[in-house]
C-alpha positions as CSV (number, residue, x, y, z in Angstrom):
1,X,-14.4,2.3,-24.1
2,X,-11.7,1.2,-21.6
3,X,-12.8,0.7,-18.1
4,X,-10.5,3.0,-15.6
5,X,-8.5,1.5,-13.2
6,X,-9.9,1.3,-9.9
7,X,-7.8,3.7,-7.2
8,X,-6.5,2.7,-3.2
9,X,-5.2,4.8,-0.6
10,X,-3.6,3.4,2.3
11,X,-4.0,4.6,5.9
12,X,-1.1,3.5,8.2
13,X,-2.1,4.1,11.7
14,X,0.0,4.2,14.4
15,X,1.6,6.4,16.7
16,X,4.4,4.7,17.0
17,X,5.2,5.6,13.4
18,X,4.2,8.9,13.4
19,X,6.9,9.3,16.4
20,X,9.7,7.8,14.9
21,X,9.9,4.9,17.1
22,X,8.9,2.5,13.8
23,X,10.0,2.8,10.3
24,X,6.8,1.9,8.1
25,X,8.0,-1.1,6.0
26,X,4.7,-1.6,4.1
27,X,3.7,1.5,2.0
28,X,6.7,0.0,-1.1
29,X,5.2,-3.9,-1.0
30,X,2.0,-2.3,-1.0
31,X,2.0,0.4,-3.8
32,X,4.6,-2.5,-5.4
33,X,1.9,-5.3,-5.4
34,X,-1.5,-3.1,-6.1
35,X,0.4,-1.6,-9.8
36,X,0.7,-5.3,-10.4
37,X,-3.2,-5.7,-9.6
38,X,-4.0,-2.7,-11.9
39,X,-4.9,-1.0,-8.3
40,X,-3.1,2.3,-8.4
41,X,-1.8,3.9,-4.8
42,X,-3.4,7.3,-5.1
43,X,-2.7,8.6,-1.7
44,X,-1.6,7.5,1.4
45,X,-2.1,8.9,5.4
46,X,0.0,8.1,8.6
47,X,-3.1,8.9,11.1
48,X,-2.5,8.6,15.1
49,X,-4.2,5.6,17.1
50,X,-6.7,8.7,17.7
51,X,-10.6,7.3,17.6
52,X,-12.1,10.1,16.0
53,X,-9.6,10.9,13.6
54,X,-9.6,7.2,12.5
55,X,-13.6,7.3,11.7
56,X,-13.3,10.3,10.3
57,X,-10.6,9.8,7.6
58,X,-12.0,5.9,6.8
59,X,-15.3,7.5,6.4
60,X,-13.8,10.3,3.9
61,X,-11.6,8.2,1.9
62,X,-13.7,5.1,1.4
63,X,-15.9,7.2,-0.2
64,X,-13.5,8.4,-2.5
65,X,-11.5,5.2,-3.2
66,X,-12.6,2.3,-5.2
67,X,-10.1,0.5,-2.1
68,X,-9.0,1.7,1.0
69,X,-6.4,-0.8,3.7
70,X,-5.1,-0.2,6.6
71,X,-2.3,-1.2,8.1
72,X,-1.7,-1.7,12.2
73,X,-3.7,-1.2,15.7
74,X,-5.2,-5.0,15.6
75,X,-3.3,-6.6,18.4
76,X,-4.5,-7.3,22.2
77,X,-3.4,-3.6,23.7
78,X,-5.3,-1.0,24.9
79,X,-4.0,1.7,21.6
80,X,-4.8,-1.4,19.2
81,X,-8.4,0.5,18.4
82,X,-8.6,0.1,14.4
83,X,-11.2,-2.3,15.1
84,X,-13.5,-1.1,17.2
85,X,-13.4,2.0,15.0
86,X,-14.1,0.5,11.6
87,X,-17.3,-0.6,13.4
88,X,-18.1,3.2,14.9
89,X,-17.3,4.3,10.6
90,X,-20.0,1.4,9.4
91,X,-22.3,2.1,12.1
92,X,-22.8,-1.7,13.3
93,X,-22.2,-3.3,16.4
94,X,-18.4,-4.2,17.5
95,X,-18.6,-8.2,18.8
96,X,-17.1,-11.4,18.7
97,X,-16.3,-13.0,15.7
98,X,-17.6,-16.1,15.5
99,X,-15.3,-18.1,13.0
100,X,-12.4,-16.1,14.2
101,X,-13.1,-16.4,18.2
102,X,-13.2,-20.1,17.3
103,X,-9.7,-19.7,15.4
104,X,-7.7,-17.8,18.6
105,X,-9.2,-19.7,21.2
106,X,-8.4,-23.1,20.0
107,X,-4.5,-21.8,19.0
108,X,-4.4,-20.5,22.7
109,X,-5.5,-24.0,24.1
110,X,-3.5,-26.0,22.2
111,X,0.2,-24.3,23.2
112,X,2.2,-25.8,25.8
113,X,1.4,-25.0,28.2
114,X,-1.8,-23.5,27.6
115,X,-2.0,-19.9,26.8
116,X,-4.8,-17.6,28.5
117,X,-6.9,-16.3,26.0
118,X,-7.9,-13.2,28.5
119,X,-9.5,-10.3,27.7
120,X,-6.8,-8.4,25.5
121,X,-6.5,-11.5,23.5
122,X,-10.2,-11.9,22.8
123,X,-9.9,-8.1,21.1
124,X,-8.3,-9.9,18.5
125,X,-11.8,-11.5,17.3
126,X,-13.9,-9.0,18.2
127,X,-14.9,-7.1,15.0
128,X,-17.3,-5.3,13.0
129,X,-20.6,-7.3,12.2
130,X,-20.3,-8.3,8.6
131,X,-17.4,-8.4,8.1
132,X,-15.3,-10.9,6.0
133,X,-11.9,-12.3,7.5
134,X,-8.6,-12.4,5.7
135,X,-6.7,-15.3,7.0
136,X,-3.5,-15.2,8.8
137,X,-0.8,-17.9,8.4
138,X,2.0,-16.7,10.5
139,X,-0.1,-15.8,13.7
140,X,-3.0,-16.6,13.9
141,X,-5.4,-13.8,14.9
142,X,-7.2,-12.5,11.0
143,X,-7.4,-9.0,9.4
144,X,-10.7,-7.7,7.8
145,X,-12.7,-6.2,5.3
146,X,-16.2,-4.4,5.5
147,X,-17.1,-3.5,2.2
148,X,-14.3,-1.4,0.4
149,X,-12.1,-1.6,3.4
150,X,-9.4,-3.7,4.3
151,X,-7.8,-3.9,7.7
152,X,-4.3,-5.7,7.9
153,X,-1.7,-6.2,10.5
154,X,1.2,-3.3,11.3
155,X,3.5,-6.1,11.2
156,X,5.2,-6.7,8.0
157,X,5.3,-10.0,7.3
158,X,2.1,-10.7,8.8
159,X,0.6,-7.8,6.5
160,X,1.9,-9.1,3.4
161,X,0.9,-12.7,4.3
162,X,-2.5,-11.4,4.5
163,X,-2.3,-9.4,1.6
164,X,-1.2,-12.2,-0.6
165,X,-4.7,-14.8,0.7
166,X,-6.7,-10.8,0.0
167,X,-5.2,-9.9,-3.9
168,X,-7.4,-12.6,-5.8
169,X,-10.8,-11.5,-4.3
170,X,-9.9,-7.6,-5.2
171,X,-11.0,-6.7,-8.5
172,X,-8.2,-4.6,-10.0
173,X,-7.5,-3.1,-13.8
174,X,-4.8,-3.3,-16.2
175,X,-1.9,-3.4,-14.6
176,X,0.8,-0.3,-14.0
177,X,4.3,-1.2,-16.1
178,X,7.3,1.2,-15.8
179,X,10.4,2.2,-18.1
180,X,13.3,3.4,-16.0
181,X,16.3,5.3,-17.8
182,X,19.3,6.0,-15.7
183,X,21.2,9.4,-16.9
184,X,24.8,9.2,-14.6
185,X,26.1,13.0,-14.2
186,X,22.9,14.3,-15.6
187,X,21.0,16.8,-13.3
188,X,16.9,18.1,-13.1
189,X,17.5,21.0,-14.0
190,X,19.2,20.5,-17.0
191,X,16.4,18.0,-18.1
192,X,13.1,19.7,-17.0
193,X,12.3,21.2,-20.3
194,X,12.5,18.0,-22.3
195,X,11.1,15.5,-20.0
196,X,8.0,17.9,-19.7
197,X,8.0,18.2,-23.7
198,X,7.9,14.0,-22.8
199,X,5.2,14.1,-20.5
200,X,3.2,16.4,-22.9
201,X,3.2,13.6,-25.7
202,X,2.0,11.2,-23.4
203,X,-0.4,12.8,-21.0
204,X,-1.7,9.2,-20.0
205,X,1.5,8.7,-18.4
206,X,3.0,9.4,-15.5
207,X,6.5,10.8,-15.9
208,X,9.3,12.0,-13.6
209,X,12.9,12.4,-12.6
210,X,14.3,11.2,-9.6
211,X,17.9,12.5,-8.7
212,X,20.3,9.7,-7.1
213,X,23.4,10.4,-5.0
214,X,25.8,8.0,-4.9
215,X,29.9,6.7,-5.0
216,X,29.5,5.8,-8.2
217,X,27.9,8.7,-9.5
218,X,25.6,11.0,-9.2
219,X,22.6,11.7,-11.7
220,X,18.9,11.3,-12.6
221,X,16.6,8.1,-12.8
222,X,13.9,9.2,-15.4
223,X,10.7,7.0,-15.0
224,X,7.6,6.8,-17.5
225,X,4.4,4.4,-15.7
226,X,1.5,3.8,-17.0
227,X,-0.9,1.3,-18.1
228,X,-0.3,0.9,-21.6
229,X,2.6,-0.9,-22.4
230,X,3.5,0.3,-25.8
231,X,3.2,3.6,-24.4
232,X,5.5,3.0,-21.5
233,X,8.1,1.9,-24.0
234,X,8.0,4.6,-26.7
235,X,8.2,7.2,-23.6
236,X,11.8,4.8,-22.3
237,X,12.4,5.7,-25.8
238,X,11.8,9.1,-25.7
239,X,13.8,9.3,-22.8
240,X,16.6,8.1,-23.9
241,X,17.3,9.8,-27.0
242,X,16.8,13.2,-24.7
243,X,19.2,11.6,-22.7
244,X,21.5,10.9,-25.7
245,X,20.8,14.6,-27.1
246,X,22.4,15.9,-24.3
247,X,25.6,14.5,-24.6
248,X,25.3,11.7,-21.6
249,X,24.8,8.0,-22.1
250,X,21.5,6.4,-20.9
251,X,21.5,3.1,-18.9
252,X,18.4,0.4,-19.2
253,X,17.9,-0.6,-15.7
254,X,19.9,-0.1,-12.5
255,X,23.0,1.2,-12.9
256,X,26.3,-0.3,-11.3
């Protein structure tokens, strides 16, 4: 019997991007990198830099996901509170991090001149008892997990950096391939009933259609994903003979 694929969400706190002011760059590197792990992205929350609502939803979806990460409030400010409540949602004590206390004071002392490492600094290594760090090579100061939780910079390049030292300890599945079949000057509508005949032959796959507006053209990109490769490929096939059938001509890949 194959195994199923373990499942992630990803919460991206912040109020800053729930107003606007920041355009989230992490949820496509995220999803992008997990399907390659055979760690499907099965749902994902923008959540304010509210305590309660930040227990609350970690509490509901670690439960539910075989992975959960979070992305932002770890810096030295006052809103920077994913910490402190990943520690309320355990139910241990919030405290300095050994290892990492070492880690942030040393970098402090050794700048020239010598940086402060005050009180809004030292938030950075105070975390959840029991946790394990995820390094950080661009600045320092590490992310987290506890348990089936990861907590990762807003930032990023600092978040992928500490996703890339985090993706060989995370035990993922098979991983997620995709055919993509460009039709130019084809529309949904005209499509709908054959690409859900499609999905209907291969209910293990995810199919869909994706309309595209552009100078060169406008049309439909027609995607199967899954984790069965053969699959995936006799769906792109699939695809593009409906695509043919209707009088259009199908481009492999991205089109011009």
């Amino acid at each position: 019997m194959t195994r199923k694929n373990p499942t992630a969400c990803l919460l991206i706190i912040g109020n800053e991007v729930l107003s606007g002011r920041t355009r989230d760059a992490n949820l496509q590197f995220l999803a992008t990198r997990l399907g390659e792990l055979g760690i499907p992205l099965r749902e994902v929350r923008v959540i304010p830099d509210v305590a309660e609502t930040i227990i609350g939803t970690v509490n509901e979806v670690r439960a539910k996901f075989d992975h959960v990460f979070t992305t932002g409030g770890i810096g030295p400010t006052h809103d920077d509170i994913t910490s402190e409540c990943i520690a309320r949602a355990f139910g241990v004590p919030w405290e300095p991090q050994p290892v990492a206390w070492e880690r942030l004071a040393g970098h402090y002392a050794k700048l020239n001149p010598p940086g402060d490492f005050n009180a809004a600094r030292q938030r950075m290594a105070t975390m959840p008892r029991g946790c394990v760090l995820i390094d950080n090579g661009i600045s320092i100061a590490p992310g987290f997990s506890m348990e089936n939780v990861h907590v990762m910079a807003g930032v990023p390049r600092i978040m992928q950096a500490m996703f890339e030292i985090l993706a060989p300890t995370l035990e993922g599945g098979v991983p997620v391939t995709s055919h993509t079949v460009y039709g130019i000057g084809l529309q949904e509508g005209a499509i709908a009933a054959g690409l859900e005949a499609i999905q209907h032959r291969f209910p293990n796959l995810d199919v869909g259609s994706y309309p595209f507006y552009r100078a060169g053209g406008n049309g439909v990109a027609l995607v199967a994903k899954g984790v069965d490769p053969a699959e995936v490929t006799e769906a792109g096939a699939a695809i593009t003979a409906l695509i043919e059938a209707m009088g259009h001509t199908p481009i492999q890949g991205e089109p011009d």
